[in-house]
N, C-alpha and C positions, 0 to 999 in steps of 0.2 A: 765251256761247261755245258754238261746236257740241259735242254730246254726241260724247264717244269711243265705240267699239265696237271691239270686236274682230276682226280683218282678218277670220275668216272667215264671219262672220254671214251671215246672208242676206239679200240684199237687200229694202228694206221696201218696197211699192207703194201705189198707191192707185187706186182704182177706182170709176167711176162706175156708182152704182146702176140708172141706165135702161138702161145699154151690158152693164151686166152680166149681166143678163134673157136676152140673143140665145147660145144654144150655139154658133152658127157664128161669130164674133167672138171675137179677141183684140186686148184694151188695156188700157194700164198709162198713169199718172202716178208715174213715178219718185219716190224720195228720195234725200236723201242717205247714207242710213242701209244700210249692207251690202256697203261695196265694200275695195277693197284702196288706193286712193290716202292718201299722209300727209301730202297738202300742205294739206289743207282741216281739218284737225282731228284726223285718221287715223281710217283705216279708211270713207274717204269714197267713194263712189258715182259720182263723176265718170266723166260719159258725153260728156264735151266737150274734143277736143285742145287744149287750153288750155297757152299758155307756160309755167307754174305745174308742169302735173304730166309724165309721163313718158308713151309709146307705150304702152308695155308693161303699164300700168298701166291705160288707157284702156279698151287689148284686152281687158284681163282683167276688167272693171267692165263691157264690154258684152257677153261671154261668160256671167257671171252673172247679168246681167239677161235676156237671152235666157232662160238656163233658166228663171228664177222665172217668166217672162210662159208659159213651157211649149214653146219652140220651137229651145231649144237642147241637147237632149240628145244630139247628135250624128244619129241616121240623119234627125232630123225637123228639121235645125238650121236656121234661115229667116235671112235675109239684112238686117240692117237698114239700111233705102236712106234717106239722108240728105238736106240740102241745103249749100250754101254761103249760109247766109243772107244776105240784103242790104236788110234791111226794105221789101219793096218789095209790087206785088199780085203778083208771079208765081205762076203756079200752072200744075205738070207734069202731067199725068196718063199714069202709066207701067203698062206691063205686064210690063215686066221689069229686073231690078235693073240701073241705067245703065250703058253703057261707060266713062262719063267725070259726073266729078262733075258735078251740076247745080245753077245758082243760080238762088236763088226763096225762097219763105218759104211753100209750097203744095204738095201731094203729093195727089193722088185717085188708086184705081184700081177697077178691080172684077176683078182677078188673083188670085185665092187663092194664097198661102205670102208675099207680099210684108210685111214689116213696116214700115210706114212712120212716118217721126218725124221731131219736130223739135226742135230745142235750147232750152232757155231756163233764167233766170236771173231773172225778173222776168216779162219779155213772155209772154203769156197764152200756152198752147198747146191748139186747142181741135180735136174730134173732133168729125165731122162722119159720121153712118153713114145708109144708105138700106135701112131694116130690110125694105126688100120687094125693092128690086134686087140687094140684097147685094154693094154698091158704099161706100167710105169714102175719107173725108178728111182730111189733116191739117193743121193754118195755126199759123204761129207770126205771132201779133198782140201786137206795140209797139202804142205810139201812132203811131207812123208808119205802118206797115199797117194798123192798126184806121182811121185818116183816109183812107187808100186803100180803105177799103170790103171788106178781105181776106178775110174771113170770107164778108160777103156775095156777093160775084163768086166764093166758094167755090163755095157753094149754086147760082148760075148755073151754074159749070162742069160738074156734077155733072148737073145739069137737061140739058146740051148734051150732055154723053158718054155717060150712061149712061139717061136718059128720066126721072132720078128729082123723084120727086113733093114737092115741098115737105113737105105734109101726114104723111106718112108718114115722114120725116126724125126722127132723134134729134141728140143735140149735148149734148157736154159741155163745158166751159169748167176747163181743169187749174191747178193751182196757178200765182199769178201776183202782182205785186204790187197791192194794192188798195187803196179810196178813204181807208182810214185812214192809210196811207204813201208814196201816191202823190203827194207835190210837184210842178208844174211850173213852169213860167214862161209869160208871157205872150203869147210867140210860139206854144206849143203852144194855149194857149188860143184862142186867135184864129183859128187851123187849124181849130178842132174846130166856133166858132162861123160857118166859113164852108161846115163840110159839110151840120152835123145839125140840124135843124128843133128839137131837141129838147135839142142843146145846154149850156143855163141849167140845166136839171136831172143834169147831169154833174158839174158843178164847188160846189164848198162854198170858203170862203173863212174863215180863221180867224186873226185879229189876234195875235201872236206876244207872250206875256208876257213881262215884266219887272220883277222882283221890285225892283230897287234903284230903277227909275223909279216905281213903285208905292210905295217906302218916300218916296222921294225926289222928289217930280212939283216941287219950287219946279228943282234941276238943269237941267231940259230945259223950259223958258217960252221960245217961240220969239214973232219980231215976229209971229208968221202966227195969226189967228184958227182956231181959240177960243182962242189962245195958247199953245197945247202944239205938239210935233213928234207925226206920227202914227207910233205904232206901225206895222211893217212888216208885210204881211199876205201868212200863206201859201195857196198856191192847190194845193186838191189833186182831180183828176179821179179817176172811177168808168171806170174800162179795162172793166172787167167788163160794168157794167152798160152802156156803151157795145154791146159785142160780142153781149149779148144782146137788147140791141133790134135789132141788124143782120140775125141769123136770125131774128126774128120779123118784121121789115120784109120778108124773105125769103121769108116764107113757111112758115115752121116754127112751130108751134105752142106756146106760153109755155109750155104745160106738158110737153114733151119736150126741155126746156133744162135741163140740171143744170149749176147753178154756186155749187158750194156746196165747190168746194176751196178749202185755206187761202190768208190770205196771204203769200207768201214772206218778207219783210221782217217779218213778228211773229214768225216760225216758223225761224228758224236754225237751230236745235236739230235741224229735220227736213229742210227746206230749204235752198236755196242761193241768195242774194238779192245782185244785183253792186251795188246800192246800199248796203244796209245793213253789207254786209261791202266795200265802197269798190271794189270791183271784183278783188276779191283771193277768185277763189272759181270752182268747179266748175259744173257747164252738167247739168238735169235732162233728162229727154225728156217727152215725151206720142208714143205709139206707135198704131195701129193698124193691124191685119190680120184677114185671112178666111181661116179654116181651107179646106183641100181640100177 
């Protein structure tokens, strides 16, 4: 069960050690940890209008995270420009906070005071920074966007709008679900092996125990050679490890990829995971922006 807090803590973050290095850069991987909503455990962090909790509540959980990220203390308070997600490759590149809401799963700009972010609950949300243009990105990558190549048509767009250089590229990869509780089925599998050369080293496959068929194996003697019924067997994909071969196929160097945040689904207690908790649960961000 998620850990209770007390409504006025403050909200906890987490931050990526290569992004953190840059003084002209602000960005946060949220938790659940520091906010006012009581619908996830109380005193939960929920940055995602979600049927479950209240406006007013929302308001007041991204008004606190603003300030902990440092950009809401009123004269310097920055504006966080969102999306309508719809898993798909879109990607906006804005220079000023929209007129009207925009749908995409992609956010670049090279604007300073803009704080841009995406929602998630599982799907990866990763940072994309151009530590010599001082130009950033943001991508929220499902397996649906991550098989659309989202991240990497990031790197593209960032190349096209701002001149930025692969090489010189940083990228974080924020808390998300991972290859230890990452299930799918064999539709997504199938997707994955009709994009990535690479593939076969995504997916693990593991035979689902059965203590009473183990006690018991005379039970289950089928007509079918070797005479047993087969155990059913789970399939579960590296999102991660996907996303970060994407930027390196991109162009970005192995070693300016941190992906070393938790995984949402072991991490309840800190996180907020719409599987593990069945869809009954709060929406984290991954933020980034460039100071004035």
């Amino acid at each position: 069960m998620p850990a209770k807090l007390a409504l006025n803590a403050s909200p906890q973050l987490i931050q990526a050690k290569n992004l953190a290095r840059l003084p002209w850069l602000l960005h946060a991987f949220s938790t659940r940890k520091g906010g006012v909503s009581r619908v996830y455990g109380g005193g939960a962090l929920n940055l995602g209008f979600t049927k479950h909790d209240s406006r007013a509540a929302v308001e007041r959980n991204r008004a606190a995270f603003l300030k902990a990220v440092g950009v809401g203390d009123g004269r310097r308070s920055w504006s966080l420009v969102t999306l309508r997600q719809i898993h798909s490759d879109l990607i906006h590149c804005v220079e000023r906070v929209p007129a009207h809401p925009l749908a995409g799963d992609g956010l670049i700009t090279n604007t300073p005071g803009l704080l841009l972010a995406v929602l998630t609950a599982d799907c990866l949300p990763v940072i994309v920074v151009d530590k010599k243009k001082r130009a950033v990105g943001v991508f929220h990558a499902g397996w649906r966007g991550t098989v659309k190549r989202i991240v990497e048509k990031g790197v593209g767009q960032m190349r096209r709008h701002f001149g930025s250089d692969p090489p010189t590229l940083l990228a974080a990869i924020g808390p998300g679900v991972q290859s230890c509780c990452y299930t799918v089925g064999e539709e997504v599998r199938q997707k994955f092996f009709g994009q990535f050369a690479y593939a076969a080293e995504l997916f693990r496959e593991v035979k689902e125990s059965d203590p009473v068929r183990e006690k018991y194996p005379l039970l289950f003697l089928t007509a079918r050679a070797p005479g047993h019924s087969e155990l059913p067997v789970k399939t579960f994909l590296d999102l991660v490890e996907t996303n970060r071969r994407q930027l390196i196929d991109a162009g970005v160097p192995a070693q300016n990829v941190d992906a070393s945040a938790p995984c949402t689904s072991c991490n309840t207690d800190i996180l907020f995971s719409h599987r593990a908790e069945k869809g009954v649960t709060g929406r984290t961000v991954g933020a980034v922006g460039i100071r004035p």
